[in-house]
Structures are given as C-alpha cells and as structure tokens.
C-alpha positions in Angstrom: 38.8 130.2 -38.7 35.7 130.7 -36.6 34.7 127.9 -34.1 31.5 126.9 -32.0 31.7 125.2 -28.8 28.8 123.9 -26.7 28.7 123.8 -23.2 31.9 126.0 -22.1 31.2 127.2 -18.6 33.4 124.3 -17.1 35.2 120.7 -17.4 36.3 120.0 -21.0 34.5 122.6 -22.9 36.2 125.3 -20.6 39.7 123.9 -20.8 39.1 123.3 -25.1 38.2 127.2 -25.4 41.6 128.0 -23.4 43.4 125.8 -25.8 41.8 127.3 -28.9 42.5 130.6 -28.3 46.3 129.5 -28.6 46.5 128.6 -32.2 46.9 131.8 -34.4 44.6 130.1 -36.8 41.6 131.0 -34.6 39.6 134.1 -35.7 36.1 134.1 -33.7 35.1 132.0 -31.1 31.8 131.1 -29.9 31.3 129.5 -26.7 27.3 128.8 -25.1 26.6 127.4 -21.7 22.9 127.4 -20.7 23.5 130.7 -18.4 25.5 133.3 -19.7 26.9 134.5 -16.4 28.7 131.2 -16.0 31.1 131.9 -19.1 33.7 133.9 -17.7 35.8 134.5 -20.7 37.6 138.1 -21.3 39.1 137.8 -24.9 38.7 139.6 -28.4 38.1 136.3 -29.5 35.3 135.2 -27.4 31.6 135.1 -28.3 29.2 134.7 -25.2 25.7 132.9 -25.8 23.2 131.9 -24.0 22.0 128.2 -25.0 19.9 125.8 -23.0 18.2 122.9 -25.2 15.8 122.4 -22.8 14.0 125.8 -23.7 11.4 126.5 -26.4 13.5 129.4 -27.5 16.9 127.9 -27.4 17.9 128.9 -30.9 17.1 132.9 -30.8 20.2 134.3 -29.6 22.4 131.8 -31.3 20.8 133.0 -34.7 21.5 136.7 -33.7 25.0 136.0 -32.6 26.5 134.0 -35.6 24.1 135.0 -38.3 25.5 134.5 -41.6 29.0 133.7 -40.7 30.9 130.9 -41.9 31.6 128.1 -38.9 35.0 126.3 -39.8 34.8 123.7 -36.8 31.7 122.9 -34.5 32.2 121.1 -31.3 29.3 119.6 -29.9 30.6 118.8 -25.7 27.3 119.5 -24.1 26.1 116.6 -21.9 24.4 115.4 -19.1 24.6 112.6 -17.0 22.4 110.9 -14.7 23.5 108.2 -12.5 20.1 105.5 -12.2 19.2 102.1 -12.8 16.3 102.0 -15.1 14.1 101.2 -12.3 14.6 104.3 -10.7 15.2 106.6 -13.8 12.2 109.2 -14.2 11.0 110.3 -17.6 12.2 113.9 -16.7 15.7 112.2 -16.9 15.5 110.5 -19.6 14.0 113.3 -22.1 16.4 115.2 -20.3 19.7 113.3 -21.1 17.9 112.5 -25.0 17.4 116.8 -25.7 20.8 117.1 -24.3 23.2 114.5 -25.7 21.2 113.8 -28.8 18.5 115.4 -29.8 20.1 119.3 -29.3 23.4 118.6 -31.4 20.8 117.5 -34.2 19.3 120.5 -34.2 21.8 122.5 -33.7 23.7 121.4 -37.0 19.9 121.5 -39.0 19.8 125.0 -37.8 23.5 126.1 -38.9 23.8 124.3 -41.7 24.3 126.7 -44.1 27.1 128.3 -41.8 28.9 124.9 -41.7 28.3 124.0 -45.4 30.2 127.4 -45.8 33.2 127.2 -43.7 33.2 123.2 -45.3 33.5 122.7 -41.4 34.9 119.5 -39.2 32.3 118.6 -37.1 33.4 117.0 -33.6 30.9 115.4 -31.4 31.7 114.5 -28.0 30.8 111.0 -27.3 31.3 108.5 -24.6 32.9 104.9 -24.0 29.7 104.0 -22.9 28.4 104.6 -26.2 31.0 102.4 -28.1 30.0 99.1 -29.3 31.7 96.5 -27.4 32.6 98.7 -24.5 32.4 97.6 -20.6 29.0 99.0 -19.7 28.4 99.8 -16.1 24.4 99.5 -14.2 22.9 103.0 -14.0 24.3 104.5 -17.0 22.0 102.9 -19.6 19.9 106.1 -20.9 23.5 108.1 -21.1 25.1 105.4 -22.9 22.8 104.7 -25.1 22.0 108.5 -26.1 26.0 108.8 -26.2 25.7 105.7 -28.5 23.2 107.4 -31.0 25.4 110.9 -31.5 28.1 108.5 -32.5 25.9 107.1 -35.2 24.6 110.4 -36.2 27.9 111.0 -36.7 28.9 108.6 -39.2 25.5 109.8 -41.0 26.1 113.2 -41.3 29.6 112.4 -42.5 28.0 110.5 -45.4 25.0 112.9 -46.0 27.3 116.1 -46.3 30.9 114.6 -47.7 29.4 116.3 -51.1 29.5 120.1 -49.1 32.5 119.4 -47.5 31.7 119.1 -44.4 33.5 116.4 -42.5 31.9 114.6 -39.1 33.5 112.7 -36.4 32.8 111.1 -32.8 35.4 110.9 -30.0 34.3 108.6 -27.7 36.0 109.7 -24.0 36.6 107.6 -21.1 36.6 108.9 -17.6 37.7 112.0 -16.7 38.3 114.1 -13.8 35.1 116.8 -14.3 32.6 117.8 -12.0 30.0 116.0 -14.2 31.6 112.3 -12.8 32.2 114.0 -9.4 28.1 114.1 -8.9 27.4 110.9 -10.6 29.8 108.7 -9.1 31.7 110.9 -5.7 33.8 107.8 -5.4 35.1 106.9 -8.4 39.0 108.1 -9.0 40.5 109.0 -12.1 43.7 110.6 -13.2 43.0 112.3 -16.4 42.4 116.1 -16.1 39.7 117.5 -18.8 43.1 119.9 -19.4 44.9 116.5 -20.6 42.0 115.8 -22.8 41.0 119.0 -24.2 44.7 119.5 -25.7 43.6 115.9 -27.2 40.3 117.2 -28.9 41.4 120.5 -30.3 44.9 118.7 -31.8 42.5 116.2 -33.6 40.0 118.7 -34.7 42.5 121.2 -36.3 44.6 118.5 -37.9 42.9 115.2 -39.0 39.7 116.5 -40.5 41.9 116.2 -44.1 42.4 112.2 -43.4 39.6 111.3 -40.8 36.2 111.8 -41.9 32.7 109.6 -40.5 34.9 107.6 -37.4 33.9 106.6 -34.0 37.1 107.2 -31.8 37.9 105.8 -28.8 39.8 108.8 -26.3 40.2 106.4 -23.8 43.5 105.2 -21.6 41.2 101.7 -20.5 40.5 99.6 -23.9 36.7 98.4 -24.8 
C-alpha cells in the first residue's frame, strides 16, 4: 500500500506518519511539508517532498517523486489558520487560508488522479468543527471555517464523481487539539487531546472503514455540534 500525506513536518500529520509506518500493510510513504528540511524522517519507507501550494511550481517535484505509482490512501492535513475578525482579516489571509485548505487539495487530487483511480484509493480530508453545519462557531475564525466547510463538501462530491473508479472520499471534521497551529491562534485556549490521540484515530479509520464509509462528513470531536 502506498500513502500520501500533506503537511507532515509537525502536529497531526507528523504523529499520522509515525503511526503509519506501524502497520505491515504500508509499502511507500510519501510525506510533503512546504520545506523539506523540516521533515525529519529516517525510514526505508519514507518519501521526502517538497510542497508549498502557495508556489507557482508546487506540483514539479511531486510529479517526479510519485510518477506513475499507484496511491492506495491520500491524506489531505495541510492547513492554516488565521485567527481575525473579518474586519481585520487582509486579503493575503484569506487567499492564503482558500490555496491552503481548499483550493490545494483540489488540485492536488486533479493532478494525481490517475495514481488514485489506480490504487482505487480512500481519500481522507482533514476538516474542521468549524466547518460542520450546525457546529458552535467562534468570532475570528470565519475564512477558516468556512474554507474548512467547502473541503467537506468537496468531499461528498468527489465521493460521488469517482465511486465508478473506486475511489472512495471522506471528511473528518476535528475539534480542538493540542498542536502548535492553536497554540498561535489562540495562546490561551487549553485542551487535552494530543494530535498523538488523534492521529491513531485518523489512520484506524482510513485503513479500515473505506469498505463501509464512503462520501461522510465526520465529526472527530470529544465536544458535540
């Protein structure tokens, strides 16, 4: 089985490659972060790449590295998060949270879809609370939320577009957790779950369920809506 994971240098993504490479199952996988000196991985396993949506050229070593292999399970965890009220939010920010939490996972599975009709891949995106209809929402979080809400749609759409390639498509929709990323945007705000805890949580679903879950928006949350 080969897997992709976005945005591994830290938090969830990091904990989720540690967990992957325990299953015997695995066979290759690739791990990006938007500089390659922050993945500090030393497996067989592991395939380093260098992936910032942000850049023109984003997709050039990605193409190199995976070329025509077969991708089994893509897990989409790259995100930002700004913290501003939409007074204060710039348009920097915005496009910024959009290309990241949106607009890059698109592309990413336009570009590699061949790969993932192939390995009839489970495609996890990593969505938010924030993003789930009839959730609390909180001031300052309206551009992540909403971008968050959109992947979750998306994923229900690709589910339906590619059921007929086998490819299956999923949203997990996480509530707070303990990660740097929540650190900067709120210092004060406390929370128990370690991205460990919920990294065990992802990889478990996205080995096992793909046969009986396909095109669902899934709260991952201790707190309820």
């Amino acid at each position: 089985m080969n897997v992709l994971v976005t945005g591994c240098s830290k938090g969830i993504g990091k904990s989720m490659v540690h967990e992957l490479l325990k299953n015997s199952r695995i066979n290759k996988v690739y791990i990006t972060s938007t500089k390659l000196s922050n993945l500090k991985f030393d497996h067989p396993n592991i395939i380093s790449v260098e992936l910032d949506y942000l850049k023109d050229n984003w997709n050039v070593e990605l193409l190199l590295k995976i070329s025509e292999e077969p991708i089994h399970l893509l897990i989409n965890n790259s995100g930002y998060l700004y913290n501003g009220l939409v007074k204060d939010t710039n348009l920097e920010e915005i496009e910024k949270m959009v290309t990241v939490n949106y607009t890059g996972p698109f592309k990413l599975v336009q570009l590699l879809l061949e790969n993932l009709k192939r390995g009839k891949a489970h495609i996890i995106n990593i969505g938010s609370m924030g993003g789930f209809q009839g959730s609390s929402k909180f001031p300052g979080l309206s551009i992540y939320s909403s971008s968050k809400a959109a992947l979750a749609n998306l994923s229900e759409c690709w589910a339906e577009e590619f059921k007929d390639f086998g490819i299956k498509s999923n949203c997990l929709a996480l509530g707070a957790v303990d990660t740097e990323m929540l650190k900067s945007a709120f210092p004060d705000y406390k929370v128990g779950i370690t991205s460990d805890d919920v990294a065990k949580g992802i990889v478990n679903f996205a080995l096992n369920y793909d046969g009986i879950i396909n095109g669902k928006v899934i709260p991952f949350s201790e707190s309820t809506p």
